[in-house]
mmCIF file of the C-alpha atoms, coordinates in Angstrom:
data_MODEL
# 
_entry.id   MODEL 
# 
loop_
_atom_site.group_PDB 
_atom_site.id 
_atom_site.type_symbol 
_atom_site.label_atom_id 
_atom_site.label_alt_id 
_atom_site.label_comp_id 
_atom_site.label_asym_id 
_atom_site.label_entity_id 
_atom_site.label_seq_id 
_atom_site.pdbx_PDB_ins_code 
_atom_site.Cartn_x 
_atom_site.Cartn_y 
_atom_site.Cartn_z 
_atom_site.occupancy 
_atom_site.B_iso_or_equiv 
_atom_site.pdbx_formal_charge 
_atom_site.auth_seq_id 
_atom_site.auth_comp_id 
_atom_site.auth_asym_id 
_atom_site.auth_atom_id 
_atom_site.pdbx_PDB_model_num 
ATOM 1  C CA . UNK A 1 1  ? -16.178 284.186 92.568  1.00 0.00 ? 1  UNK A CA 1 
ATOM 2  C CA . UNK A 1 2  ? -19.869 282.649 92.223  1.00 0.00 ? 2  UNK A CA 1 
ATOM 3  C CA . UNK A 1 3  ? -21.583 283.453 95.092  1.00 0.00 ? 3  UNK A CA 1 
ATOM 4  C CA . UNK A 1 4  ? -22.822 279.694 95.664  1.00 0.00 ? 4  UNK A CA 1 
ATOM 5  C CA . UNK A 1 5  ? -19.118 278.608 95.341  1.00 0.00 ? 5  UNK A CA 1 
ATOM 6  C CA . UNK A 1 6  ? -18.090 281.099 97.966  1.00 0.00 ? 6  UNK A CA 1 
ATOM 7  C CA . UNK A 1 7  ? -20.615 279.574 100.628 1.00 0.00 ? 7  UNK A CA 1 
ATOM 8  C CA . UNK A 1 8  ? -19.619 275.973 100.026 1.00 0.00 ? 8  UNK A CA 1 
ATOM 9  C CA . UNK A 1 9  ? -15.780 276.823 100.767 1.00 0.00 ? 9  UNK A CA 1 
ATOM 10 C CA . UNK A 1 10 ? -16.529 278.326 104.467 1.00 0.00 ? 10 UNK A CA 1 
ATOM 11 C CA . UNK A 1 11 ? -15.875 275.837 106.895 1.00 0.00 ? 11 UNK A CA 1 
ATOM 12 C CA . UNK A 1 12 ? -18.662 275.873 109.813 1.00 0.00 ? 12 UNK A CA 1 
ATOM 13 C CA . UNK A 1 13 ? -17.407 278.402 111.508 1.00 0.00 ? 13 UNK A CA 1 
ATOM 14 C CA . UNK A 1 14 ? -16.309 280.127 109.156 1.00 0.00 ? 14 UNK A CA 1 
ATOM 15 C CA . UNK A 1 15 ? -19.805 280.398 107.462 1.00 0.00 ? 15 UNK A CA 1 
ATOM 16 C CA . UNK A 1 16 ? -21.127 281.401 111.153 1.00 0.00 ? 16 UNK A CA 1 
ATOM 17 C CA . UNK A 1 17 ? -18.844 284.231 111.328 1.00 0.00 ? 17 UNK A CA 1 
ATOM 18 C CA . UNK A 1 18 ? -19.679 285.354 107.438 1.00 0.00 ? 18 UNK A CA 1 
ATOM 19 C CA . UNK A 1 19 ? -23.291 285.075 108.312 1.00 0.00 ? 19 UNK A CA 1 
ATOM 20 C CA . UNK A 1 20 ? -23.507 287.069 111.708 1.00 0.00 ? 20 UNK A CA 1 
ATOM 21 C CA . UNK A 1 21 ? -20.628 289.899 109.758 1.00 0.00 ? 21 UNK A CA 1 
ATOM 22 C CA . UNK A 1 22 ? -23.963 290.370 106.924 1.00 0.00 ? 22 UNK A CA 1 
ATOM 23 C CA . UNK A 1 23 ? -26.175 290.761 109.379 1.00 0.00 ? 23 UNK A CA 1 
ATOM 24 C CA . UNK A 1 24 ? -27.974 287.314 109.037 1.00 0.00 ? 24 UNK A CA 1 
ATOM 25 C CA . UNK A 1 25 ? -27.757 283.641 109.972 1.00 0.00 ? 25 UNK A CA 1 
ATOM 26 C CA . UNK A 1 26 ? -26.096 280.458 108.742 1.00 0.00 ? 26 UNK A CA 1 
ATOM 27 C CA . UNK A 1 27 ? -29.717 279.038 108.322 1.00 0.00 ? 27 UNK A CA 1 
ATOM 28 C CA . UNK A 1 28 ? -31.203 282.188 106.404 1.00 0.00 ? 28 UNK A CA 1 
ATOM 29 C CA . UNK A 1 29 ? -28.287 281.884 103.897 1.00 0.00 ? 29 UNK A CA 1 
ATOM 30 C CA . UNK A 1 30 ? -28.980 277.943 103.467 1.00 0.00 ? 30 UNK A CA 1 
ATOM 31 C CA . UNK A 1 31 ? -32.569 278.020 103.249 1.00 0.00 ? 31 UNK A CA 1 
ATOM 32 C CA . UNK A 1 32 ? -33.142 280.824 101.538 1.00 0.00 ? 32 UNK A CA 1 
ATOM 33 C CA . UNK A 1 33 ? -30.493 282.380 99.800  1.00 0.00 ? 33 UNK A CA 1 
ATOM 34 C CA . UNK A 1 34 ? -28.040 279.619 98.843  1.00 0.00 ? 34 UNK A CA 1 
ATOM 35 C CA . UNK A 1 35 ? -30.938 278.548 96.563  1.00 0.00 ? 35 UNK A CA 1 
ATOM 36 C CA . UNK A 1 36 ? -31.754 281.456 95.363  1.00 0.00 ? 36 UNK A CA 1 
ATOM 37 C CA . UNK A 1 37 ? -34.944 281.083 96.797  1.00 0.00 ? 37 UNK A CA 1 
ATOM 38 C CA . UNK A 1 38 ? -35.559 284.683 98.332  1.00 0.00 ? 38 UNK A CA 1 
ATOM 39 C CA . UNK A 1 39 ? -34.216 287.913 96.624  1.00 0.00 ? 39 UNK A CA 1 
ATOM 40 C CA . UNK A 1 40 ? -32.322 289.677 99.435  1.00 0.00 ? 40 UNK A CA 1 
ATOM 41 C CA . UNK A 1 41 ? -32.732 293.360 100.534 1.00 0.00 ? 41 UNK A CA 1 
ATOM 42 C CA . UNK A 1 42 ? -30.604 295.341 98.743  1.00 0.00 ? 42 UNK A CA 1 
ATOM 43 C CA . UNK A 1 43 ? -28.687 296.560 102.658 1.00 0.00 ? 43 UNK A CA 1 
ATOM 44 C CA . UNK A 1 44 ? -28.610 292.631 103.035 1.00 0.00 ? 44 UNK A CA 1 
ATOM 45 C CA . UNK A 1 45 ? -27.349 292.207 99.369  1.00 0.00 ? 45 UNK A CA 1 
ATOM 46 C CA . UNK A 1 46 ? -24.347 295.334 100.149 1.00 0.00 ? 46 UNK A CA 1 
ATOM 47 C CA . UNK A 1 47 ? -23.740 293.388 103.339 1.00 0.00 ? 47 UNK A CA 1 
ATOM 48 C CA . UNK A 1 48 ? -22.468 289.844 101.944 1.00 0.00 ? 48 UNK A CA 1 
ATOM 49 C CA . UNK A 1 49 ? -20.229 291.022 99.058  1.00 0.00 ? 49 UNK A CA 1 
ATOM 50 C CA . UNK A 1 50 ? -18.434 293.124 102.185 1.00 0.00 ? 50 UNK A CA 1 
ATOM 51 C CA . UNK A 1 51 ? -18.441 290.451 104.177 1.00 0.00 ? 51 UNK A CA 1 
ATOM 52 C CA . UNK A 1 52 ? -17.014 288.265 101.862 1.00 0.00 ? 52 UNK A CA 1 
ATOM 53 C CA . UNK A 1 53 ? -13.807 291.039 102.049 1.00 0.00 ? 53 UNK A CA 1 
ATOM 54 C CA . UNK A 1 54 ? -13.429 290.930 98.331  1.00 0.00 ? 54 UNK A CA 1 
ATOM 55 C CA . UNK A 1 55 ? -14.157 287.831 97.041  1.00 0.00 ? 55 UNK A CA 1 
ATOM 56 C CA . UNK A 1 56 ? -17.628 288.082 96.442  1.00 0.00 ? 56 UNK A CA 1 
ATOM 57 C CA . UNK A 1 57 ? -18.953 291.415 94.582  1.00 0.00 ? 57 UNK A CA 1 
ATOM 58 C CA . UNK A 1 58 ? -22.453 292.812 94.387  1.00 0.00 ? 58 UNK A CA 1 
ATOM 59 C CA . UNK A 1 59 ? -22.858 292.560 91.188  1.00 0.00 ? 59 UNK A CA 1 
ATOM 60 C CA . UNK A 1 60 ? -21.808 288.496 91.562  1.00 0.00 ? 60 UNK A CA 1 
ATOM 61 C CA . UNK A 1 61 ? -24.412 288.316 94.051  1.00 0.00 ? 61 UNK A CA 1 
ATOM 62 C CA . UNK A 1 62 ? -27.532 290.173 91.821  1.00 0.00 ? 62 UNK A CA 1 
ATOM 63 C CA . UNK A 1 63 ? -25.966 287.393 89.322  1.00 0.00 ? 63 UNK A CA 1 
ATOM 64 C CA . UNK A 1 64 ? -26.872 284.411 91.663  1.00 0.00 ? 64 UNK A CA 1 
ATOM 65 C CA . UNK A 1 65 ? -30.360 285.622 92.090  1.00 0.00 ? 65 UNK A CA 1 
ATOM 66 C CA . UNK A 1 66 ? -30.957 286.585 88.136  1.00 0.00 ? 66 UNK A CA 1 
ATOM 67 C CA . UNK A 1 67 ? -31.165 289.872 89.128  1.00 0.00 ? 67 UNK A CA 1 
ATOM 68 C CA . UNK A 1 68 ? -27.884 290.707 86.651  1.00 0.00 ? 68 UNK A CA 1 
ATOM 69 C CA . UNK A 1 69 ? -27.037 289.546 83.471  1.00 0.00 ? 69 UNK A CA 1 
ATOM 70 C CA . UNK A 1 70 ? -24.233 287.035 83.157  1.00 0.00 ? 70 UNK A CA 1 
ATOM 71 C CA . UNK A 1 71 ? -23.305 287.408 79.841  1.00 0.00 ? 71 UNK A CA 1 
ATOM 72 C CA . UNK A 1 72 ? -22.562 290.676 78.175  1.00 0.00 ? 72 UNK A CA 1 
ATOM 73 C CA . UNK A 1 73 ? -25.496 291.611 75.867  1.00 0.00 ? 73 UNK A CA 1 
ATOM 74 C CA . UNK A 1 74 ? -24.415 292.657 72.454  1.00 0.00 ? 74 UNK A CA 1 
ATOM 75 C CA . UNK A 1 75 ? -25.378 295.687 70.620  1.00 0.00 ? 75 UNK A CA 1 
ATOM 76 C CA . UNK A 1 76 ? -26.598 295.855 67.028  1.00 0.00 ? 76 UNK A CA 1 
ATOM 77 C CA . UNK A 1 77 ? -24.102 298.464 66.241  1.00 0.00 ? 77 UNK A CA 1 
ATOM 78 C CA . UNK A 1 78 ? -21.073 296.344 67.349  1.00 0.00 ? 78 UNK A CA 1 
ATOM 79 C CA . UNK A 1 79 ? -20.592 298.209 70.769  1.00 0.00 ? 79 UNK A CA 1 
ATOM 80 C CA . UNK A 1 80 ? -19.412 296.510 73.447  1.00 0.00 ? 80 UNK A CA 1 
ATOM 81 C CA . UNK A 1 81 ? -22.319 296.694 76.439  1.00 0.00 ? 81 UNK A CA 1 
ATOM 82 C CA . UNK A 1 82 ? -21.318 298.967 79.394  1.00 0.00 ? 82 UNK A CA 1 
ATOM 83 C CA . UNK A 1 83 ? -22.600 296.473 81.787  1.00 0.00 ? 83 UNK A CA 1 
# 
């Protein structure tokens, strides 16, 4: 799951609870990294695909911030990327 469509499917409290499990706050996570706005710490990064309990990854989350690519990149030799 996207990471921005994971956030808009907490409830309120929900969202509070996420925010204080990662080690952050429900405003940090609107202002700043719903956006995409601030590149997390990599601890911080760790800490909302666990929080999420599976239904964000880390990767999903570098993907959010363009810190991953979304799209496999093809090889000239045909090979399927390992990424």
């Amino acid at each position: 799951m996207k990471f921005r469509e994971y956030i808009q499917q907490l409830s309120p409290d929900e969202l509070e609870i996420y925010a204080k499990d990662a080690g952050t706050t429900v405003s940090y996570i609107r202002t700043h990294l719903y956006y995409g706005y601030k590149e997390p710490r990599k601890s911080l990064r760790k800490a909302l695909a666990e929080a999420s309990n599976g239904k964000v990854t880390e990767v999903e989350v570098l993907q959010h911030f363009g810190l991953y690519p979304t799209n496999p990149i093809k090889h000239l030799n045909g090979n399927k990327a390992t990424v």
